[in-house]
C-alpha positions, 0 to 999 in steps of 0.5 A: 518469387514474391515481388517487392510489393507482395514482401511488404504485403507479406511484412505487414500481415506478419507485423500485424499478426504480431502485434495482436499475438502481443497484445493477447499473450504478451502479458500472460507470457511474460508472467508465465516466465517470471517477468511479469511485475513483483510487488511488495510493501514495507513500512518506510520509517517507523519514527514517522514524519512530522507535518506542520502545517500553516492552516492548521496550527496542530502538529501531526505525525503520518507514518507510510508504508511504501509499495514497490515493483522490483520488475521495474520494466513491466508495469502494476497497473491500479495498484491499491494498498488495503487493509485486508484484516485488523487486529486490536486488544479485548479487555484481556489484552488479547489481540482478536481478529475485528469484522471488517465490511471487506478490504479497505483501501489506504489514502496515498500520500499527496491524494489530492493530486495523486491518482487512487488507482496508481500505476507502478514502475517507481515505487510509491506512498501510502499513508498507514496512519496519524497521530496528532498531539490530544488525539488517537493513531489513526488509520486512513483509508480513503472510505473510513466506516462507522464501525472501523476499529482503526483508532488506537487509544493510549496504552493499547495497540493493533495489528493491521494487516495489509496487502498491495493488489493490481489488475495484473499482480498482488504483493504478499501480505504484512503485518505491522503492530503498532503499539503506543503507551500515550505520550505525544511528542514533536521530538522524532527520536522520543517520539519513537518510543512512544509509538512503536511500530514493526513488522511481525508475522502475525497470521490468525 
């Protein structure tokens, strides 16, 4: 019969060997069974949020989009929000699909002191885009290319299609059109009406 000392020994080899199997396996395990974590994205207010800042005297309207994990226990790990396909009007009014150089990843909110690479148990913000009295709505990834088309001028609007990835899960894609007819506004609730953005199902 094993001493006291020979059962610690035996202890902590099985400790030992169980903390490498959970290492190894314990996250292909947990996704195996459903409890791995779950992400999915939504627009989080479609009449935006009006920003007045001191440095700069010119209102803006930044419209976000929230990602959020609904397995809260299990972690995403490097959780990026990208634009993944756009869509925006030929002369026609015809929405067409646009070359992108590949996917690119939207601002989070507060970037400059949030980390581009987030880890989500919480949800959290990313910016979707702008808009500011005399100017175009904007998109805002981090990286914006001379040939990206993420600006929407007066009377027209896009499609944007984004999707939410993680070293360990990926959301399903939305797709929101955003629509505006020209107009600026401080007023939130008139402003809502010149700039229009939902969620449809898009896919082309």
């Amino acid at each position: 019969m094993p001493t006291l000392d020979q059962w610690i020994q035996i202890s902590v080899a099985i400790g030992t060997i169980g903390a490498v199997f959970v290492a190894l396996w314990g996250e292909r395990i947990t996704h195996a069974i459903g409890l791995g974590p779950k992400l999915s994205l939504e627009l989080v207010d479609p009449q935006g949020e009006l920003i007045k800042a001191t440095a700069n005297p010119t209102p803006l309207r930044y419209y976000h989009v929230k990602v959020s994990n609904t397995h809260k226990w299990s972690r995403a790990t490097n959780v990026r929000v990208m634009i993944i396909g756009l869509l925006s009007p030929a002369a026609d009014g015809t929405l067409i699909r646009q070359k992108m150089v590949g996917p690119l990843q939207l601002m989070w909110r507060f970037s400059n002191v949030h980390p581009q690479y987030a880890v989500v148990g919480p949800d959290d913000i990313a910016d979707l885009g702008y808009i500011a009295s005399g100017q175009n709505f904007v998109l805002t990834p981090f990286i914006y290319p001379n040939n990206f088309p993420g600006s929407l001028q007066a009377k027209q609007k896009m499609v944007v299609e984004l999707k939410a990835f993680a070293d360990n899960t990926e959301s399903s894609p939305i797709c929101l059109e955003i629509s505006w007819d020209g107009i600026f506004t401080e007023d939130t609730l008139q402003m809502a009406t010149h700039l229009v953005i939902k969620k449809v199902d898009f896919r082309n």
